[in-house]
C-alpha positions as CSV (number, residue, x, y, z in Angstrom):
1,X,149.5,75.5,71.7
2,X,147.7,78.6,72.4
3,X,150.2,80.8,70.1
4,X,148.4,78.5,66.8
5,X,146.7,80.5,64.1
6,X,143.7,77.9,63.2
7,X,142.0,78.5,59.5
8,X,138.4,77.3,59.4
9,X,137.3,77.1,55.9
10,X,133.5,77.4,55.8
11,X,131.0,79.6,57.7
12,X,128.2,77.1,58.6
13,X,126.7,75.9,61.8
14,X,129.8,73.8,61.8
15,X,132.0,76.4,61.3
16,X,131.2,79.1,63.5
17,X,130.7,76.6,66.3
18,X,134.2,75.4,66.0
19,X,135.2,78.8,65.7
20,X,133.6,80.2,69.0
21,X,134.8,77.4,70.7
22,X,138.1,77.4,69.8
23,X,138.4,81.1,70.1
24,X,136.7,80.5,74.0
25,X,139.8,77.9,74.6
26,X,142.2,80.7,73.4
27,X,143.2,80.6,70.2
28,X,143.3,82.6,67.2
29,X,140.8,81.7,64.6
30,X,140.1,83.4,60.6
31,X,137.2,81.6,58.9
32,X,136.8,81.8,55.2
33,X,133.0,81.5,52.9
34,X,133.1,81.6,49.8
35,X,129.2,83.3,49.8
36,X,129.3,87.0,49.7
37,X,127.5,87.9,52.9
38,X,126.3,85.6,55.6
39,X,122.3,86.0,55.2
40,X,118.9,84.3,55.9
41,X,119.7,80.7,54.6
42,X,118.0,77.7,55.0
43,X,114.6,77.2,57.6
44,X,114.6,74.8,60.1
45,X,116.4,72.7,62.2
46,X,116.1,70.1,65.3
47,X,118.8,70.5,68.2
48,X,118.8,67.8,70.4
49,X,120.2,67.5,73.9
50,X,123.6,66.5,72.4
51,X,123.6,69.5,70.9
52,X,121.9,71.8,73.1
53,X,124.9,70.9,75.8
54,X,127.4,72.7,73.5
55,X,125.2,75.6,72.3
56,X,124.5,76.1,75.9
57,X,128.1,76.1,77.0
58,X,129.3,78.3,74.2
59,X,126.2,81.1,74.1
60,X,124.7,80.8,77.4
61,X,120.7,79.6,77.9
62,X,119.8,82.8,77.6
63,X,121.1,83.3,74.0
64,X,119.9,79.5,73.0
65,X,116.4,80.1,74.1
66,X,116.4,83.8,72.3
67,X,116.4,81.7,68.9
68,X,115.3,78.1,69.4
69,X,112.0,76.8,71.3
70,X,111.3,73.5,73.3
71,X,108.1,72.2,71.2
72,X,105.2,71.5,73.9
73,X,104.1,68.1,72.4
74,X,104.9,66.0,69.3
75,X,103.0,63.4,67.4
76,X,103.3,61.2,64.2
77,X,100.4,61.5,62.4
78,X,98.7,59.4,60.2
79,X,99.3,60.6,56.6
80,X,95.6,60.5,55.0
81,X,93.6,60.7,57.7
82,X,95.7,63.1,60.2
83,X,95.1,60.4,63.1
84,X,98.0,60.4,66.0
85,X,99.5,57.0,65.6
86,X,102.4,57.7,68.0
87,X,102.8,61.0,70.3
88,X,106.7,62.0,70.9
89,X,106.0,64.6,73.5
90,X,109.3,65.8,75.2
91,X,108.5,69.1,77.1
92,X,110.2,69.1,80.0
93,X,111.3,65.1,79.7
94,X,114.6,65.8,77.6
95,X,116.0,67.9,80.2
96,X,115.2,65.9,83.1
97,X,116.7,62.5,81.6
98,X,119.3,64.1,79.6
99,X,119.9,67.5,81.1
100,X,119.2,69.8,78.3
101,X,116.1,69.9,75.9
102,X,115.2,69.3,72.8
103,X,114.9,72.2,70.9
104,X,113.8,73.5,67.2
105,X,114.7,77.0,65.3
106,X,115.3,78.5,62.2
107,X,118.2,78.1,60.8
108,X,119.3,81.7,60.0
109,X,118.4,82.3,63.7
110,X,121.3,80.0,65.2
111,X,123.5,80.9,62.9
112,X,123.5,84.4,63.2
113,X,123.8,84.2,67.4
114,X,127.2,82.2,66.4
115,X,128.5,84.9,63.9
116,X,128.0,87.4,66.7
117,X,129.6,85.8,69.5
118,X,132.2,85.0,67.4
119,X,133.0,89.0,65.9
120,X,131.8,89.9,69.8
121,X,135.3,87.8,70.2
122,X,136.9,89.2,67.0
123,X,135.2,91.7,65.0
124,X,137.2,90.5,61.9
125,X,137.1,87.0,62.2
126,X,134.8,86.3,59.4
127,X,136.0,86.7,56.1
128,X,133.4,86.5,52.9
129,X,133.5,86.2,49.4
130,X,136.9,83.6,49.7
131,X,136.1,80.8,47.8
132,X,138.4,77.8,48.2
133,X,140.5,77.2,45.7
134,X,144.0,75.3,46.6
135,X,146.0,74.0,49.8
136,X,149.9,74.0,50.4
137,X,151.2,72.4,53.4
138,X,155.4,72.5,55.0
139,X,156.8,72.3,58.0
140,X,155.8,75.5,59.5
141,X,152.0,75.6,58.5
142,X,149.5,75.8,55.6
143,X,148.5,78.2,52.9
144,X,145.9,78.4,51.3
145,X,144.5,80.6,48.2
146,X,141.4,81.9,47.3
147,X,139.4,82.1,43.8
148,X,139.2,85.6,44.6
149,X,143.2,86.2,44.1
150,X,143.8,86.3,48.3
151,X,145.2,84.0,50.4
152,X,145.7,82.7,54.1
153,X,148.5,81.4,55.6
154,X,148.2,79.5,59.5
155,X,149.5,76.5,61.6
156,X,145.9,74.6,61.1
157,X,143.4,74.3,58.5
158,X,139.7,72.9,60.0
159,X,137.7,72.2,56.4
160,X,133.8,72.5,57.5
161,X,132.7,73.7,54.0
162,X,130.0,71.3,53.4
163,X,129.0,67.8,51.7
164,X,130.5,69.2,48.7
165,X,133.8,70.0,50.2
166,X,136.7,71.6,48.1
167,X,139.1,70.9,51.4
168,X,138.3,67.2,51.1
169,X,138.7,67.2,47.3
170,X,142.2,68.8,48.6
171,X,143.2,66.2,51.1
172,X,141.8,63.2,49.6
173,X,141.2,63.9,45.7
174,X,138.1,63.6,44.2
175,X,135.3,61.4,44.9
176,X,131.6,60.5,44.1
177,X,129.1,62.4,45.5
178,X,126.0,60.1,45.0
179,X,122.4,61.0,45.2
180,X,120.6,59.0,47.9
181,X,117.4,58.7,46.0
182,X,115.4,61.2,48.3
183,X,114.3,64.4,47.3
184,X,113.0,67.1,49.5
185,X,110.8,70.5,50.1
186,X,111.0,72.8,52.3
187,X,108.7,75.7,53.2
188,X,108.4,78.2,55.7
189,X,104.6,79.5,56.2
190,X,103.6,82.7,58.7
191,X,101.6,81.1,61.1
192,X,98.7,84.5,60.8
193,X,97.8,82.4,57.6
194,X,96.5,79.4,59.4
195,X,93.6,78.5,61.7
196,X,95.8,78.1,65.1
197,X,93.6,75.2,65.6
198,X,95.0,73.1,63.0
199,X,98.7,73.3,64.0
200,X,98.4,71.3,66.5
201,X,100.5,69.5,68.5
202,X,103.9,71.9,67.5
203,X,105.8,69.1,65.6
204,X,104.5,66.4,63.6
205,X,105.9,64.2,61.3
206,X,103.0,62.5,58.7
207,X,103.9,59.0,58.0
208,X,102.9,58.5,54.1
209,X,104.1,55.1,52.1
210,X,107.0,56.2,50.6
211,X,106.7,60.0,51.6
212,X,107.1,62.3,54.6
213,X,105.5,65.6,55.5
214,X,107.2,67.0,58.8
215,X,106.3,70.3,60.0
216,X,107.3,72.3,63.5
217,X,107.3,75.9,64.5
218,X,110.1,78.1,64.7
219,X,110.6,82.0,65.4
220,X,108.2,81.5,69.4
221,X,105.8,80.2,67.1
222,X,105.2,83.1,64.4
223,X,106.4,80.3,61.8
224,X,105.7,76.7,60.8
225,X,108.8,75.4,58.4
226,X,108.1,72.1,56.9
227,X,110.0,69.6,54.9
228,X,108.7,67.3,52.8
229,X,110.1,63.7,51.2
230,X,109.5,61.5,48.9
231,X,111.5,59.0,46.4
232,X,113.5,60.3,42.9
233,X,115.3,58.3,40.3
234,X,117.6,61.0,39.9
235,X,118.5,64.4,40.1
236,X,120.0,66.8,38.3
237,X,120.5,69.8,41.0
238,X,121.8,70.2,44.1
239,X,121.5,73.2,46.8
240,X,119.6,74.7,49.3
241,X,118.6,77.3,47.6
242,X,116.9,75.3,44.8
243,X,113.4,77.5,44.0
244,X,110.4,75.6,43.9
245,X,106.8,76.0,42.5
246,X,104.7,74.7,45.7
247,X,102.1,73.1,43.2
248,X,104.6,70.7,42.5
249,X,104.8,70.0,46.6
250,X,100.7,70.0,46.4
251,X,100.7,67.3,43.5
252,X,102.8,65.1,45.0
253,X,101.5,65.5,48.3
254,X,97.9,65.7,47.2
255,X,96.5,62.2,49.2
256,X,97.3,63.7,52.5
257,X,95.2,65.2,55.1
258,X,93.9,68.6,55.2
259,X,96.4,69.7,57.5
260,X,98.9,69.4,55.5
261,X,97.0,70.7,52.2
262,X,96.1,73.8,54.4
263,X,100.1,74.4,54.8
264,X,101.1,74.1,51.6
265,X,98.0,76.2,50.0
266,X,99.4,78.9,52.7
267,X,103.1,78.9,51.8
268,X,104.3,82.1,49.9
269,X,105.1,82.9,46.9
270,X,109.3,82.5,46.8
271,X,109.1,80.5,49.9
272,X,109.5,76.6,48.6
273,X,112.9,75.2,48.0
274,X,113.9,71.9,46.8
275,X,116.7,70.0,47.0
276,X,118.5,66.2,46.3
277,X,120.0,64.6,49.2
278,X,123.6,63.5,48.2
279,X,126.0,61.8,50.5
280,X,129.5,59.8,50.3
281,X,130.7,57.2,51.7
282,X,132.4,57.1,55.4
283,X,136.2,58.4,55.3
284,X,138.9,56.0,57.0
285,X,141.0,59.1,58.0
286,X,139.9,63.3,58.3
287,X,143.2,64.4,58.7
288,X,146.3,64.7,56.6
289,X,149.1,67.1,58.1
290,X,148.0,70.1,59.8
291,X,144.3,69.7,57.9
292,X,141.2,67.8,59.1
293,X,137.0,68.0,58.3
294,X,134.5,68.5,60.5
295,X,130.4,68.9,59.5
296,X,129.5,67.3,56.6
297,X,132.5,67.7,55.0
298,X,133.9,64.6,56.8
299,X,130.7,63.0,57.6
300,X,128.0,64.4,55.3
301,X,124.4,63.4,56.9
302,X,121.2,62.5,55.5
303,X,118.3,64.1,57.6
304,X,116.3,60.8,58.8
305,X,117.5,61.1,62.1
306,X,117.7,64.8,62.3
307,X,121.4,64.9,63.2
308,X,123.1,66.6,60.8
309,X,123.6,70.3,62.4
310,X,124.3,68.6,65.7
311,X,127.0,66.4,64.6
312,X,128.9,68.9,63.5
313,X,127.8,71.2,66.3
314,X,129.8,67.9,68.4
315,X,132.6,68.3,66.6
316,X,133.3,71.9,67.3
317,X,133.3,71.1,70.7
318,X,134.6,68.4,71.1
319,X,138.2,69.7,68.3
320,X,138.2,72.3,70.9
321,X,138.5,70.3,73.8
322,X,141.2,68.5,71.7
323,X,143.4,71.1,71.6
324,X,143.3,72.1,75.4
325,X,144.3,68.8,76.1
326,X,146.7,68.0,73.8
327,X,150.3,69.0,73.9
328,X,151.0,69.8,70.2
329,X,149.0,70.1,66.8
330,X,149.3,66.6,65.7
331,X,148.2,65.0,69.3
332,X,145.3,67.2,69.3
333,X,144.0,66.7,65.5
334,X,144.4,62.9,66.7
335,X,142.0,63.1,69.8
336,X,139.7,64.7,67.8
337,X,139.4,62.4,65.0
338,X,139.5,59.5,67.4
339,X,137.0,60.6,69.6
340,X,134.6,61.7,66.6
341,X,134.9,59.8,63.8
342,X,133.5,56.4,64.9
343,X,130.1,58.2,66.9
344,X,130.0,60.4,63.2
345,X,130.2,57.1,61.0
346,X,127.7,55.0,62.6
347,X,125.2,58.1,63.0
348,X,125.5,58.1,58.4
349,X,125.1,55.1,58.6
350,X,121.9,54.6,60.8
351,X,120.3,57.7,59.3
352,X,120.6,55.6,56.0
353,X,118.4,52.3,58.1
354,X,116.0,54.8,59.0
355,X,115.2,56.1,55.7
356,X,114.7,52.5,54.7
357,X,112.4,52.0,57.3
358,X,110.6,55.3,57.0
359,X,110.0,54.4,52.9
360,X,109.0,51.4,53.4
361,X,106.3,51.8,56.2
362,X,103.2,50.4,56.6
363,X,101.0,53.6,57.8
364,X,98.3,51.7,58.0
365,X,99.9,49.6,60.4
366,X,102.7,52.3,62.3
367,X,102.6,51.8,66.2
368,X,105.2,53.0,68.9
369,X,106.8,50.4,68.2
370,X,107.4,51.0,64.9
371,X,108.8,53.7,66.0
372,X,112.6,54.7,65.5
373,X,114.6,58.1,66.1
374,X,117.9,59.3,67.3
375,X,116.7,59.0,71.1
376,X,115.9,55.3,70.8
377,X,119.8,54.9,69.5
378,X,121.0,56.6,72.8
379,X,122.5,59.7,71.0
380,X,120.9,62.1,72.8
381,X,123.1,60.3,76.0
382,X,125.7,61.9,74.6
383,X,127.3,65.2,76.1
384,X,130.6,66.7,73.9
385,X,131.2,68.8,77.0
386,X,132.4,65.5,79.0
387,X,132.8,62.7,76.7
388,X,136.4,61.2,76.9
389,X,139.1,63.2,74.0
């Protein structure tokens, strides 16, 4: 098994985790993105225990805690009147019950500590500027080519190129991609432009009717990213990379509290983004041949239970783990899919109830037990380092 060239088409979070851990089992891994450099995309993101027991494994505490931080206290706030309705304070709780913490970070901060862990493994790795364009598969592997005129031939292909993904279209033909009705901001606002005073406790989520304003800080605290949601009819774009004039954000936004104004009034110029949530429905099968998904490409995730990154940082693992234990391709893209697939669908799924249940909230009215997340569903119990493959 260990002589297998494995293709990972797609250089996310999802990617480069799968990458590094398969390349820590043994094998030989090439990853393909189709963007021209790997940069400073997207702002924030929430790892959970889950998720914090692979990044730990794979990079070392050390490493983790270099780009992520454990938020001292947490609250849900009160839209229009910035009152604490429930606190979510984890601290030093998360590791104690589920033996890692929770953690939040920028984005680009992860995801550069996995691109250099993986070329500290193999310099050339990494390959940019390939975007997917078709998939052969025979008996003795898969090629694929590239809209750029190359091509790449291995034993297994690993598709983690997003809720968009050309590998699925490959294996599955096309489908709908459907907007979800949700439409989001997201900012990231130096925290020397705001009175200390008023970012406080370091994550809150605002509970509006029909909207969300969640903000944390990333970067040990030099930066507060927010997202912010509310309800469209439709959409026209798609991306993360969608700009945004922050006086739209203020407009809709303009009935919550001053805490939230402040942020917003403070975000730079060419520092709002906007973007549709689309998903698809669950898969019945990831793999056909010597090809699977992982990330949103097989299970693409809405962000109510702030999962997304984490699930596919689980799958990463966990396809690694496969293939130690399997005895031959086939037996090891099986473990994986069995040991993933059910935990990835009902995690879409319940992210879809808690959106409900987040738009159609009384604020006026929100107590703890109102109160649902991905802890109270028990995935943060869950530990890709030692769950059965």
């Amino acid at each position: 098994m260990k002589d297998l060239d494995v293709i990972v088409v797609g250089a996310g979070i999802g990617g480069l985790t799968a990458t590094l851990a398969l390349q820590q089992a043994g094998f030989r891994v090439s990853v393909y993105e189709q963007s021209a450099s790997l940069g400073e995309v997207g702002a924030g993101l929430t790892i959970t225990p889950n998720g914090c027991h692979a990044l730990y494994h794979l990079l070392g505490e050390d490493a983790v805690h270099a780009v992520a931080r454990t938020p001292a206290a947490g609250a849900i706030k009160h839209y229009r009147t910035g009152e604490t309705l429930v606190e979510t304070n984890r601290g030093n709780r998360m590791r104690e019950q589920y033996g890692a913490p929770y953690l939040q970070a920028h984005r680009a901060d992860l995801h550069g500590a996995l691109a250099n862990a993986v070329r500290a493994i193999d310099p050339s790795a990494i390959h940019t500027g390939c975007h997917f364009g078709e998939l052969q598969q025979g008996a003795d592997g898969v090629e694929l080519r590239f809209d750029n005129g190359t091509g790449a031939r291995g034993d297994l292909l690993i598709g983690c190129d997003g809720v968009r993904s050309a590998v699925r279209r490959a294996l599955w033909g096309p489908e709908e991609v459907s907007f979800t009705g949700y439409i989001a901001w997201r900012g990231l606002v130096p925290m020397d432009r705001l009175d200390p005073a008023l970012i406080e406790p370091d994550s809150v989520a605002f509970a509006g009717t029909a909207r969300t304003f969640a903000r944390y800080k990333v970067r040990s605290g030099r930066l507060v990213n927010f997202a912010a949601f509310s309800r469209r009819d439709e959409w026209t774009e798609e991306g993360w990379s969608v700009p945004a004039d922050v006086t739209d954000v203020q407009r809709e936004f303009a009935d919550f509290c001053p805490e939230v104004q402040a942020i917003l009034a403070a975000t730079p110029a060419g520092q709002c983004f906007k973007w549709g949530l689309f998903d698809r429905q669950p898969l019945p099968q990831w793999t056909r041949g010597r090809a699977t998904l992982l990330g949103d490409a097989a299970h693409p995730m809405t962000p109510f239970l702030a999962q997304g990154a984490v699930m596919a940082i689980e799958d990463g693992v966990v396809l690694a783990r496969a293939m130690v234990a399997a005895d031959d391709w086939p037996e090891a893209l099986a473990r994986y899919e069995a040991a993933r697939r059910e935990r990835t669908t009902m995690v879409m799924r319940e992210s879809h109830v808690n959106a409900r249940r987040m738009y159609n909230r009384d604020p006026d009215h929100y107590t703890g037990s109102s109160h649902r997340n991905a802890e109270s569903l028990g995935l943060y119990a869950y530990n890709p380092l030692t769950v059965p493959v």
